[in-house]
TORZAFI-971450 format. One record per residue (C-alpha): residue number from 1; x, y, z. Coordinates in steps of 0.25 Angstrom, whole numbers, plus 5000, padded with zeros to 4 digits. Example, Ala and Ser with C-alpha at 12.3 -4.5 7.8 and 13.67 -1.06 7.14 Angstrom:
PT  resi    px    py    pz
PT     1  5049  4982  5031
PT     2  5055  4996  5029
//
This chain:
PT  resi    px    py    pz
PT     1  4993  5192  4912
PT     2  4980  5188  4909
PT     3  4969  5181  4920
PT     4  4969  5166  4918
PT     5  4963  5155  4923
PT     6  4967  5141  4927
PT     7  4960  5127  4922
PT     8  4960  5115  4929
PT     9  4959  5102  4919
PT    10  4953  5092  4930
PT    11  4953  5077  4930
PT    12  4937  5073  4937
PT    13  4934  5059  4942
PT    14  4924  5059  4929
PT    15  4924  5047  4919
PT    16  4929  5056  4907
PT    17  4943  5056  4901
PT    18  4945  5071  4901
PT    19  4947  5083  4911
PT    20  4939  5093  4917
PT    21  4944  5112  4917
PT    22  4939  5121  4928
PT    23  4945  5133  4932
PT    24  4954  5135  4944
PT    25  4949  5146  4951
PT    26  4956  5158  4954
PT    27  4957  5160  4968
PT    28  4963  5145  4971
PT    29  4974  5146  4979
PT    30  4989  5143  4974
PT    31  4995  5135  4971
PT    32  4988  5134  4956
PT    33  4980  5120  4953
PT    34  4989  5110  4948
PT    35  4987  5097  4941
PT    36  4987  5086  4951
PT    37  4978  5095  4958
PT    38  4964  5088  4965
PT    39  4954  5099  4962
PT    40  4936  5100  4965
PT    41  4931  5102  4952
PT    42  4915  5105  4950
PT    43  4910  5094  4939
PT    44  4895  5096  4937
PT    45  4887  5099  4951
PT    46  4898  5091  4960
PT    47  4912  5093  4963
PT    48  4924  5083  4957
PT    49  4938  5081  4962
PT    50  4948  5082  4951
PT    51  4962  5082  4948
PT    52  4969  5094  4940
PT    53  4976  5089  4928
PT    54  4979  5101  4921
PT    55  4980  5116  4923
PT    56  4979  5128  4913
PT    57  4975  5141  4911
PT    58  4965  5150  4905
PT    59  4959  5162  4903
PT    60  4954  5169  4916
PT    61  4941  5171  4910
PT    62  4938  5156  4904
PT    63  4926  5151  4907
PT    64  4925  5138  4898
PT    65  4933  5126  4893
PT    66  4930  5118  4879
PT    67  4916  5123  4882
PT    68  4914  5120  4897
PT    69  4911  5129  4908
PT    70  4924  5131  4918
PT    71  4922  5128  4932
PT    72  4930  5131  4942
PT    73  4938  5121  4953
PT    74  4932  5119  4967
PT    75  4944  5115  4975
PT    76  4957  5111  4976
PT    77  4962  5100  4984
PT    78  4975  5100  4992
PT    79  4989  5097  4988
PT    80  4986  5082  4994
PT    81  4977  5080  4984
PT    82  4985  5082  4973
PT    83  4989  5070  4963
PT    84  5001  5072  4959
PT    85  5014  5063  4957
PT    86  5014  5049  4956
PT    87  4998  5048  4959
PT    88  4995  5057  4945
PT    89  5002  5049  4937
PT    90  4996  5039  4942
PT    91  4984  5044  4941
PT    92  4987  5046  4926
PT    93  4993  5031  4926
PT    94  4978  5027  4931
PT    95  4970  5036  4921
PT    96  4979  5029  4909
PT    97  4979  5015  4911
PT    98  4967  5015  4917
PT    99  4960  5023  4906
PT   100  4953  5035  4916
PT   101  4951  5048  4916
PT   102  4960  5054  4925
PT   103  4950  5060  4933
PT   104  4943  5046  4935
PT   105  4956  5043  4943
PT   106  4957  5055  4952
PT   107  4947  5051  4964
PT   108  4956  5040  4966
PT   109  4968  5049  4970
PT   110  4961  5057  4980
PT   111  4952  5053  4991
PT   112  4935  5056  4990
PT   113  4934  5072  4997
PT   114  4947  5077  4996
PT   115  4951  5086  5008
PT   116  4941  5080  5017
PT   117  4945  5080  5031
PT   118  4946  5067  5038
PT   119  4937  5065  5052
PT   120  4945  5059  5064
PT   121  4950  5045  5064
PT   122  4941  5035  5070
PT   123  4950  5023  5079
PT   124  4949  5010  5073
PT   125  4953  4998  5077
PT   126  4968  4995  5076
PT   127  4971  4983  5067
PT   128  4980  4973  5074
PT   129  4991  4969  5067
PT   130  5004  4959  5073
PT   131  5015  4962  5063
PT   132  5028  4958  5070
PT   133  5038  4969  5072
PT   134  5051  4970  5063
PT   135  5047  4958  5054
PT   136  5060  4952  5048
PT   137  5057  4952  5034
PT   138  5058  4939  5024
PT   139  5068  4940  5014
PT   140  5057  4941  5002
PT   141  5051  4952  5010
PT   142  5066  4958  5011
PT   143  5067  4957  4997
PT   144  5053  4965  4995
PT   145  5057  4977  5003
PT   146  5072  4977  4998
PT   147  5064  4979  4983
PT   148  5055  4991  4988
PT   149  5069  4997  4993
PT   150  5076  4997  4981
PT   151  5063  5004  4976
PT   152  5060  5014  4985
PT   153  5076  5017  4985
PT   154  5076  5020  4970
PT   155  5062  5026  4972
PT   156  5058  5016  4960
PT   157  5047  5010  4956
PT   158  5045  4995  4957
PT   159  5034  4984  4959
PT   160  5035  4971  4970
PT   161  5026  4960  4968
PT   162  5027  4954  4984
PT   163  5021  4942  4983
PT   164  5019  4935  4997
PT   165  5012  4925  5003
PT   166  5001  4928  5012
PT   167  5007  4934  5025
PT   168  5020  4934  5019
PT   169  5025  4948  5025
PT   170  5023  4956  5012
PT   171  5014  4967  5022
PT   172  5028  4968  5029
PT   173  5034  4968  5015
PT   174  5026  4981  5013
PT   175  5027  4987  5025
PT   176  5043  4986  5024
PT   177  5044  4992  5010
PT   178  5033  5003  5016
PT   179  5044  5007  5027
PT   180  5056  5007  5015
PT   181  5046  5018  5007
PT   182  5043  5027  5021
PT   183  5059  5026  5026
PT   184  5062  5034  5011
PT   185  5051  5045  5014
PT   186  5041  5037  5005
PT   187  5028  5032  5006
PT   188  5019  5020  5004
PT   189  5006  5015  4997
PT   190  4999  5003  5004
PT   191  4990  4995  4996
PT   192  4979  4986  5000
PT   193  4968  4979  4992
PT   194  4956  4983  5002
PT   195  4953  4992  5015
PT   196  4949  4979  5022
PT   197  4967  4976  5022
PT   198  4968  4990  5027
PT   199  4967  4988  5043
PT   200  4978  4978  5044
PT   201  4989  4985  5035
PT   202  4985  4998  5039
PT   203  4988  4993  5053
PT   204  5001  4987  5049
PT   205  5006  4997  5041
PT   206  5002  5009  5052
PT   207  5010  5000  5063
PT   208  5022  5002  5054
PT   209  5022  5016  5050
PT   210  5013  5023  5057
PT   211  5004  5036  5055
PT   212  5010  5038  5041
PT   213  5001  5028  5036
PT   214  4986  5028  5031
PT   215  4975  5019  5024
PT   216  4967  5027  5013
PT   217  4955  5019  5008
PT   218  4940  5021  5002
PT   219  4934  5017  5017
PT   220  4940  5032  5024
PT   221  4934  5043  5023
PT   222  4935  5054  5014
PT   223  4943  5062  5025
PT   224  4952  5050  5027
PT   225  4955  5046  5015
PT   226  4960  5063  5013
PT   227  4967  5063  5024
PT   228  4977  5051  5020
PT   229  4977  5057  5007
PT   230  4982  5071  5011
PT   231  4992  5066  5022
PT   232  4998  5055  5011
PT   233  5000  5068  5003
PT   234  5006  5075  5014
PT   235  5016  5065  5017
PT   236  5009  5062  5028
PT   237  5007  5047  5024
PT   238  5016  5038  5022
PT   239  5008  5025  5020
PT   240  4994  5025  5014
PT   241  4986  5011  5013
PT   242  4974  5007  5009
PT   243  4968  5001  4996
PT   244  4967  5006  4981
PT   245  4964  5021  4985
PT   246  4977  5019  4993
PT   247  4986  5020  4980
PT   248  4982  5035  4975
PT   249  4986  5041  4990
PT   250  4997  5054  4988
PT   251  5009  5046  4998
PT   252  5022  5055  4995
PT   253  5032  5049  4987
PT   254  5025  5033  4987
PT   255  5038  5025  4988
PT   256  5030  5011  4991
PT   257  5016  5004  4988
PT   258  5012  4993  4992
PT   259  5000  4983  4986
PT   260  4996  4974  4995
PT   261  4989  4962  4989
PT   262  4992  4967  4976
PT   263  4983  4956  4969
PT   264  4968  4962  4975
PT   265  4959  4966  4966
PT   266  4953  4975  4976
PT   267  4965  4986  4971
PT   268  4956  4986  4958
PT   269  4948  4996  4959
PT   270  4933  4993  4950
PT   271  4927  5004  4951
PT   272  4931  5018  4943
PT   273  4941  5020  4941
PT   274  4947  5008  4940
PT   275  4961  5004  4943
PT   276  4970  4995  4950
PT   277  4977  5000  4962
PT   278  4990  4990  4961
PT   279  4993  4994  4947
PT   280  4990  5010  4951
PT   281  4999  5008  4964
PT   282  5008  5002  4955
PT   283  5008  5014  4946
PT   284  5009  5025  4959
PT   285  5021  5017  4962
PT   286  5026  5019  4950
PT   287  5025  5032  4948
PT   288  5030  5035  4963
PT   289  5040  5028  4960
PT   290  5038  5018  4973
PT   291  5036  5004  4974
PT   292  5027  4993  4975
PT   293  5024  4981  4981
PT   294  5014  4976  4977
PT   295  5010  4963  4987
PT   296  5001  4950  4987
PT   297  5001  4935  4991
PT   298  4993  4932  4978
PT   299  4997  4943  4968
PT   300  4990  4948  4954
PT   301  4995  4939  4944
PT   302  4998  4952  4937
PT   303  5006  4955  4947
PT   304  5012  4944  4946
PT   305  5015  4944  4931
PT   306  5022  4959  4932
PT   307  5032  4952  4943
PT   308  5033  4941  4933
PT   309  5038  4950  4921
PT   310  5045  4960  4931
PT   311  5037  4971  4933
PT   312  5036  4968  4948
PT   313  5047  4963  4957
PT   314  5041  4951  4965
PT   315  5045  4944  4979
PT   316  5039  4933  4983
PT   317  5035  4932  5000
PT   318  5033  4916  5001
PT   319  5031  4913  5016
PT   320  5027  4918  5029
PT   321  5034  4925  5037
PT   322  5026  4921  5050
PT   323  5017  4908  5048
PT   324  5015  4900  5036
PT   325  5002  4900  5025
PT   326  4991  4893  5027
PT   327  4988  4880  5024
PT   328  4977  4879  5013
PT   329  4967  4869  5012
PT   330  4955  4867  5002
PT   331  4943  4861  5007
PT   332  4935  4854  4997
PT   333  4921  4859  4996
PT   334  4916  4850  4983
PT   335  4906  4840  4989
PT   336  4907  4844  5004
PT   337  4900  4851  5014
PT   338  4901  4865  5019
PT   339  4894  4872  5031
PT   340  4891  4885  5028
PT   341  4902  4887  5018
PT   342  4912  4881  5029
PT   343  4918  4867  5025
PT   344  4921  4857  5038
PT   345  4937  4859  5034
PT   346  4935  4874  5036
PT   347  4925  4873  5049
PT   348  4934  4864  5058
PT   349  4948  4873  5053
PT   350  4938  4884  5058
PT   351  4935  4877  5071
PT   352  4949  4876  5073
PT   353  4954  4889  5072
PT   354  4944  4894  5080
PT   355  4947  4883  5089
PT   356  4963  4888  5090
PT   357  4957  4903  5091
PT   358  4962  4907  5077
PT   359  4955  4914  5066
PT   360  4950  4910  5054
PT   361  4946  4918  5040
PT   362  4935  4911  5031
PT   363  4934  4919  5018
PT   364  4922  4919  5008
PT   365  4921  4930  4997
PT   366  4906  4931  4997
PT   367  4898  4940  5004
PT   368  4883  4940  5010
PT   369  4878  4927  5017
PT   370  4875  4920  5004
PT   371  4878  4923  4989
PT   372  4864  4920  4984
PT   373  4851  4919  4987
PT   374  4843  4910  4979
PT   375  4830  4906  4976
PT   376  4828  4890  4982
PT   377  4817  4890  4971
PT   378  4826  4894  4958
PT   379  4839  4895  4962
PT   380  4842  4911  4957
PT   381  4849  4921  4966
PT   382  4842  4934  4970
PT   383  4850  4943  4961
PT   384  4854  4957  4960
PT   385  4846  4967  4952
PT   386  4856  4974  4948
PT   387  4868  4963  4946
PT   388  4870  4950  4941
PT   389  4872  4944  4954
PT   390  4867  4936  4964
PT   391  4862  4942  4979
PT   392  4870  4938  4989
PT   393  4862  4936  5002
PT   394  4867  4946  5016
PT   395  4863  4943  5029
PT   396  4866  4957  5036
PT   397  4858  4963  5032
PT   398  4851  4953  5026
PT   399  4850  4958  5009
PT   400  4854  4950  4997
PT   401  4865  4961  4994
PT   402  4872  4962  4977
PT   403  4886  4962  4980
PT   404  4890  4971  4967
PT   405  4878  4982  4966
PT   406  4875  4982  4982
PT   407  4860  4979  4978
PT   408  4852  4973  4992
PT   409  4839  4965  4994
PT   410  4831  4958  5002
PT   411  4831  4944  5002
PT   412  4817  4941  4990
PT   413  4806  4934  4994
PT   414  4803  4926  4983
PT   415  4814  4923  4970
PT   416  4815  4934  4958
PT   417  4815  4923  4950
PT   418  4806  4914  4953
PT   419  4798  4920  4963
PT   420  4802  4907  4973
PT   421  4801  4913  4988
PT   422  4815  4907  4996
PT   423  4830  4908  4994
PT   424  4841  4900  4999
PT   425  4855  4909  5000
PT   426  4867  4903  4992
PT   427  4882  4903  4994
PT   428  4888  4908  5008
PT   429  4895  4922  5010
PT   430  4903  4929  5020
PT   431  4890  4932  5030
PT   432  4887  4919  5030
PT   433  4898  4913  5033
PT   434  4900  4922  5047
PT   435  4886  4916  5050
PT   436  4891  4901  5047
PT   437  4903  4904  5053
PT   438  4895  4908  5065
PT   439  4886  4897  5067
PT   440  4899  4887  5065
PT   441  4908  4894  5078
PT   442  4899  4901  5086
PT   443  4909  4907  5093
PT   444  4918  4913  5082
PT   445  4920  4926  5080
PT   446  4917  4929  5065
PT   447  4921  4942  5057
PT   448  4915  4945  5041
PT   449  4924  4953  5032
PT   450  4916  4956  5019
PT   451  4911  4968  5013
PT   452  4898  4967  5019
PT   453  4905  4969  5035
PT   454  4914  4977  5030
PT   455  4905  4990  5024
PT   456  4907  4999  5036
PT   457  4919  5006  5039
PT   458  4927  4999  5046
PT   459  4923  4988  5046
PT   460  4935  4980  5038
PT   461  4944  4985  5049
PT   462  4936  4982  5059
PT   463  4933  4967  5054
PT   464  4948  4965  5052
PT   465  4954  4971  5064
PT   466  4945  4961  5073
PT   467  4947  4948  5066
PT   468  4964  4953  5067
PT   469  4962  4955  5081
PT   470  4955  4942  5084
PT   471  4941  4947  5086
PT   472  4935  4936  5077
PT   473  4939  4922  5074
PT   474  4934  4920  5060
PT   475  4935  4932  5048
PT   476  4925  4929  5037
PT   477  4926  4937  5023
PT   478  4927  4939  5008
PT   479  4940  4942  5004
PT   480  4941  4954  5011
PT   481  4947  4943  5022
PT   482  4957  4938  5012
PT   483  4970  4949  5009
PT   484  4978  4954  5017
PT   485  4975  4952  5031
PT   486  4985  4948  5043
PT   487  4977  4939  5053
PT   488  4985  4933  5063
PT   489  4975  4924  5070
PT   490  4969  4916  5056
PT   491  4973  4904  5055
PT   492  4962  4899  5046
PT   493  4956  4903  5032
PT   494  4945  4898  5026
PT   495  4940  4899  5012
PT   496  4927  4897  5010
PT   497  4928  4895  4993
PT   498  4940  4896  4987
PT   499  4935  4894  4974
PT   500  4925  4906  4975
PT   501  4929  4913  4963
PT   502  4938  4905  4953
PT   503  4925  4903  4943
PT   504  4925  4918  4942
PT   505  4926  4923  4926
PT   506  4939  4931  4929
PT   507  4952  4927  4925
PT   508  4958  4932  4939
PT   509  4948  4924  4945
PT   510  4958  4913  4948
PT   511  4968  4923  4954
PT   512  4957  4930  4963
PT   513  4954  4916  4969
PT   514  4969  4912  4971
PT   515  4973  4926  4978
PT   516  4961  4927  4988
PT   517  4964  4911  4992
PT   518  4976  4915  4996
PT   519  4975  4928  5003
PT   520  4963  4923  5011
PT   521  4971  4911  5014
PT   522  4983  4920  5018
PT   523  4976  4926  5030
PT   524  4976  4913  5037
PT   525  4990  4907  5042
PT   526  4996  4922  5048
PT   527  5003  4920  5061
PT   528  4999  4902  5061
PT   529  4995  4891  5053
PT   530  4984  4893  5046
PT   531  4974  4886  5037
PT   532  4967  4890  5023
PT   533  4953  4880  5021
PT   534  4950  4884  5004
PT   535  4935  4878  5003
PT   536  4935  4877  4988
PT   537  4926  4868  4978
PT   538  4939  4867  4970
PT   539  4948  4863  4978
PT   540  4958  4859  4965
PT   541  4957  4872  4959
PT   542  4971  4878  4955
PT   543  4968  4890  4961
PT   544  4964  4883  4976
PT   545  4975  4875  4975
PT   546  4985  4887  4974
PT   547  4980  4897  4982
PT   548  4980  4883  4994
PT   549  4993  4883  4991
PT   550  4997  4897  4992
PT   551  5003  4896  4980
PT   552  5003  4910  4971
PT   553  5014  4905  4962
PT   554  5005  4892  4956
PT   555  4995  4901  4956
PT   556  4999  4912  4949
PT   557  5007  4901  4938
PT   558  4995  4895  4934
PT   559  4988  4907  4933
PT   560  4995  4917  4924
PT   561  4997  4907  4913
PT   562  4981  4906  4912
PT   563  4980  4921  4912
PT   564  4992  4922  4901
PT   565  4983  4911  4893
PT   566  4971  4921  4893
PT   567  4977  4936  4892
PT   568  4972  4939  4905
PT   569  4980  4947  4913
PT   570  4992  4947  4919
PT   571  4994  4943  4904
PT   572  4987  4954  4897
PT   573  4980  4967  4905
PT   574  4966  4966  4902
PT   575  4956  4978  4903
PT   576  4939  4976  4906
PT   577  4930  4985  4900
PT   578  4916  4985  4907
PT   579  4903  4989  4901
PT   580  4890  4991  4910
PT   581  4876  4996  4906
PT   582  4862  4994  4912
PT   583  4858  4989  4898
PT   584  4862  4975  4894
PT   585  4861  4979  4879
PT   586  4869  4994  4881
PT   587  4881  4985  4888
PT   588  4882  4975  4877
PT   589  4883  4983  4867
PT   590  4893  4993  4871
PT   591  4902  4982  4877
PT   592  4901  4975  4860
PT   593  4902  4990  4854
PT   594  4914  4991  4865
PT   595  4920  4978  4862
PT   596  4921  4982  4848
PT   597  4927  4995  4850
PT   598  4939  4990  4859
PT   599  4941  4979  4847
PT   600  4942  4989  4836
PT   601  4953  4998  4844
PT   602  4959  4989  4854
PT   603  4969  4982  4840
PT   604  4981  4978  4849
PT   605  4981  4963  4846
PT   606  4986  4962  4862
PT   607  4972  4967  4865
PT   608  4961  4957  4866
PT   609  4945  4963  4868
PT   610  4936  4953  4875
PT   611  4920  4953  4877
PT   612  4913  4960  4878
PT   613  4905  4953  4889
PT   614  4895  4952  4899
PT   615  4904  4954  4913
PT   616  4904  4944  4923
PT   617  4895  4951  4932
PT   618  4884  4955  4920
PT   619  4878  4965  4926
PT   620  4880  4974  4938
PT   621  4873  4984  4946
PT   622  4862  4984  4935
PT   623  4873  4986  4925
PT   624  4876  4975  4914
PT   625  4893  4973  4912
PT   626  4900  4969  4900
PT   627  4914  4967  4899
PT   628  4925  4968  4888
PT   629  4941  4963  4891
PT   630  4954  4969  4885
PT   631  4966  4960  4885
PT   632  4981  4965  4884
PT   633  4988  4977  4886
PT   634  4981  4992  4883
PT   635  4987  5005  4881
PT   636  4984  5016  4888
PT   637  4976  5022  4877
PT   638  4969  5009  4875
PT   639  4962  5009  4887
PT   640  4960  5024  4885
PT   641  4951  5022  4873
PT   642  4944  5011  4878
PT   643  4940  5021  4891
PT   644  4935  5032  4881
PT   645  4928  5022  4871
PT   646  4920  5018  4886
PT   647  4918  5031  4889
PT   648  4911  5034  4876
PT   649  4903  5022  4877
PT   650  4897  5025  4889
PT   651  4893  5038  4884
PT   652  4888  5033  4873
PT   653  4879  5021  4880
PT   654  4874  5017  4895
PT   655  4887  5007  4896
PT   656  4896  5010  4905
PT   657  4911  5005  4901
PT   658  4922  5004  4910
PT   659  4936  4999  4909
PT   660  4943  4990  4919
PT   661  4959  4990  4916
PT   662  4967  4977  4922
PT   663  4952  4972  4927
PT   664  4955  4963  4939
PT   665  4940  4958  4938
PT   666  4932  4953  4926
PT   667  4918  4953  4933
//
């Protein structure tokens, strides 16, 4: 029998729709290379992982393939590291609906350095939690458990939408249907929107099943993150948390996955490749055959319509178990008079609290001491360079820092514009109201949780786990203080604009707004009665009005009839393609030559092409962004010639063109 030689066809984390052949060499151990194997393959001067797709053989002494030089394979990765089962066809799922090269996807499936040793554990600080021990449940959440069950009994795929008020029990809910996957030798996916929610949940869900959980996300190490990923695969792991990079983890035989607050836009990932992480784990479910619950106070409305037409089961969780919501009430900011951004409704509720030696959470979503800082002489911002956006102004250090391109500068000695030589800061943020809050109650202990005091490792926990354990009296933050969290002592919440947002020029602005009102007002109100203080400059606003009232259902009833009147999703999907150059000229046109291509080969009459357009954000990052809209329902191979047409354009001119399927943002 003659010599022969194997060839690999390997999927690279490159943006081209094809595949890559080395050589297998000759001396590799058995078993032979298969696909679903993760191999290090040599792409120009550096070293790429990439997963085996196919396998085949050749003449022993080939040297070339359709006129390229063969190279060998550096490395094969363990068995752990395979992706096989129900995570390749969902990475095939991804690659189609998506429209990506395979490869794109593969870094998504196994964490950075694979095989790197993980350094000891360093302690951290235990998270104290006060769940109640053997919790009778509700009948609802009786009812949810009973549905996960009947699934994991028939090992059948299914879908719950849990829809609960704010402290309603539906962690339990989790926790319980969790349990029902381990006691039939199964395992269980956790999912959470954002590291910060980590801390507590991983405390909760480690007090109730032990050393056979772990929390995988992109703030461990590289060693870390391979050591949960190996022992999932061994079987060593029967409860993997975290946020999106959660979903891809190897658990055996997934029998349960939760999404908690299924509605965040947070488990929308922008960057390349993109995808959403509900409807992924929606499709890892699937395909293992497990099910889903898929939780929030204030769910997707589209979410909401697949409960509606039956494609979800849905409960609803309408009360408290222990204590009752908040009280809302809206202070009216037209015409009065704040101090520091606090109104005198909101101050004395604050004294109070302090008073009875409760805690309090005042939430702001706007980093920096102030938003702006502008000349006293012309009135124009000191802008950044490189974006379309104003400079907000930080005190530590002291900067005027771009919040989208991470540009920093001094604070000018004279204007840009009109050379006029002093500034006055505009609009409050997050630093300066821990300054005011200072100055007001001296003797307050005050906590920030915002990006900015968040940055070092750590730090999330460390913030969280201190305010939980009564080491401060007044938690002030973005809305990173707003989903999820379980804190016993607050008894007060205060909004500091609840309005902030509804002007935005996006058709889920409206829904964004409603949802984070009533998260953040959810925190307060636990374990006692508690008060929500909504400062708003319009007060009679539908939105203000419902979210004070807790109430999803009027909500959600005025809303999807607006959005059915428009085409915008949940009534039609829509798809985003972006165009970004440096030149203002080279963007323009391509986004018109593009308009005009998807116009002639998009015919469905169910398709609508709008723009193109300037973005909302014109230009970023010293790029200038265009946009176009698809409205309705695409194939597959729709979406597959759109990606090639973008590919090709870009080679052909300076534009870069991406393309963003169910967009949750139109910015």
């Amino acid at each position: 029998m003659a010599a022969v030689a194997t060839l690999a066809e390997v999927a690279l984390p490159v943006p081209l729709d094809q595949t890559f052949t080395y050589r297998v060499p000759d001396d590799w151990p058995a078993p032979p290379v298969r696909p679903g194997d993760l191999v290090s393959a040599p792409l120009g001067r550096r070293n790429v992982t990439g997963l085996v797709v196919g396998v085949r053989e050749a003449a022993a002494d080939v040297t070339e393939v359709d006129g390229h030089r063969l190279r060998p394979l550096r490395a094969r990765f363990p068995a752990a590291y395979r992706v096989e089962g129900d995570r390749r066809r969902l990475l095939d799922w991804m690659a189609g609906y998506y429209a990506l090269p395979p490869g794109e996807l593969v870094p998504l499936f196994h964490p950075p350095a694979p095989g790197t040793k993980a350094r000891p554990r360093r302690a951290v600080a235990a998270y104290p939690i006060t769940d109640a021990v053997d919790v009778r449940l509700t009948p609802d959440q009786g009812r949810a458990v009973d549905w996960a069950v009947e699934r994991l009994e028939a090992r059948s795929f299914g879908a719950l939408l849990l829809r609960g008020v704010t402290g309603s029990g539906k962690t339990e809910v989790y926790l319980r249907v969790i349990a029902e996957a381990l006691a039939r030798g199964r395992s269980a996916l956790y999912l959470l929107p954002e590291i910060a929610l980590t801390p507590q949940t991983e405390a909760r869900v480690a007090a109730r099943f032990g050393d056979r959980v772990a929390t995988v996300h992109s703030g461990l190490s590289a060693g870390e993150r391979c050591r949960v990923h190996e022992a999932a695969a061994a079987g060593e792991l029967s409860v993997v948390l975290g946020p999106r990079s959660a979903l891809f983890t190897p658990l055996r035989d997934l029998g349960a996955v939760i999404v908690d607050e299924e509605h965040d836009a947070s488990y929308k990932q922008e960057e390349k490749p993109r995808y959403h992480a509900r409807h992924a784990a929606l499709v890892r479910a699937r395909e293992a055959g497990a099910c889903v619950v898929l939780g929030s106070a204030t769910p997707d409305l589209e979410s909401v319509r697949n409960a509606i037409d039956g494609r979800y089961r849905e409960i609803l969780l309408a009360d408290r178990p222990v204590g009752e919501m908040p009280t809302v009430e809206i202070v009216d900011m037209r015409g009065g008079q704040a101090s520091d951004g606090f109104s005198d409704a909101l101050l004395t509720r604050l004294e109070t609290s302090l008073a009875r030696g409760r805690q309090a959470i005042l939430y702001y979503n706007r980093r920096g001491f102030a938003r702006v800082l502008q000349c006293t002489a012309c009135g124009v911002p000191v802008a950044c360079p490189h974006c379309d956006i104003a400079l907000t102004v930080h005190l530590r250090p002291r900067q005027l820092l771009c919040h989208y391109c991470g540009f920093a500068r001094r604070e000018p000695d004279t204007c840009p514009d009109c050379g006029g030589p002093s500034f006055l800061p505009g609009g409050s943020g997050t630093e300066r109201l821990e300054l005011a809050l200072a100055a007001h109650f001296p003797d307050a202990r005050v906590l920030r949780l915002d990006q900015d005091t968040t940055r070092a490792r750590g730090s999330q926990r460390r913030i969280l786990t201190e305010f939980a354990g009564r080491g401060a009296d007044i938690l002030v933050g973005t809305q990173m203080v707003a989903k999820g969290h379980h804190f016993a002592g607050v008894d007060l919440v205060g909004v500091l604009a609840a309005d902030d947002g509804l002007t935005l020029p996006d058709f889920r602005a409206h829904e964004r707004v409603f949802q984070l009102l009533t998260q953040v007002a959810g925190r307060a109100g636990r374990e006692s009665p508690g008060v929500v203080l909504f400062q708003t400059w319009q007060p009679d606003h539908p939105v203000i009005q419902a979210a004070s009232r807790h109430d999803f259902a009027a909500f959600a009833a005025a809303e999807l009839p607006q959005r059915e009147a428009a085409g915008y999703p949940p009534a039609r999907r829509m798809l985003r393609v972006g165009l970004a150059a440096r030149r203002p000229a080279d963007v323009q046109e391509a986004a018109h030559r593009f308009a005009g291509l998807m116009r002639a080969h998009l015919l469905p009459p169910d398709l609508e092409v709008l723009g193109p357009a300037p973005a909302v954000f014109a230009r970023l990052q010293n790029r200038v962004r265009w946009q176009l809209l698809v409205k309705g329902t695409m194939s597959n191979g729709q979406r597959a010639w759109l990606a090639d047409r973008g590919r090709r354009l870009a080679t052909e001119t300076a534009v870069d063109v991406t393309l963003d399927v169910d967009p949750v943002g139109l910015y």
